[in-house]
C-alpha positions, 0 to 999 in steps of 0.5 A: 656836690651841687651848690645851691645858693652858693652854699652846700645842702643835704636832707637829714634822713634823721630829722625826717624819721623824727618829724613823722615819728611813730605814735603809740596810740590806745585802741579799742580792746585794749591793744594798742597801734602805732600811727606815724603824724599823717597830715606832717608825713604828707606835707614833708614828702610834698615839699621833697617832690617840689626840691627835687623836681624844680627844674631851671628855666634856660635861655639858650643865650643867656644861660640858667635863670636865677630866680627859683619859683615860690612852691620851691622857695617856701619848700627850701624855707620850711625844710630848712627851718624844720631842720630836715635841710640842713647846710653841709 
């Protein structure tokens, strides 16, 4: 397991699943469609694809650089908040 801001942190499959539910939706001739939340789907796997491809500046002296970028920052935070990171 990585340690990511001296702590530990997994993706809540579950949270995710819940955050993008299936809505039933009335349609034309009286059947009706399930449609996930389109727009939160979109901005949640976004945010995914930024924690998942950050990539750590190196120093070939100095080692790993500490800071982290903003997209990666407030991706961390919006997940975190939505509960769909949560600490381990």
């Amino acid at each position: 397991m990585l340690k990511l801001f001296n702590e530990h942190y997994y993706i809540d499959l579950n949270e995710i699943e819940k955050a993008v539910n299936l809505e039933v939706v009335p349609s034309s001739g009286g059947t009706s469609e399930q449609q996930i939340k389109y727009v939160k789907y979109e901005m949640i796997k976004m945010m995914m694809e930024v924690l998942m491809t950050e990539r750590e500046e190196m120093d070939e002296m100095l080692g790993p650089k500490s800071s982290t970028t903003i997209p990666f920052k407030l991706s961390f935070n919006t997940l975190l908040n939505e509960n769909i990171i949560k600490q381990y």
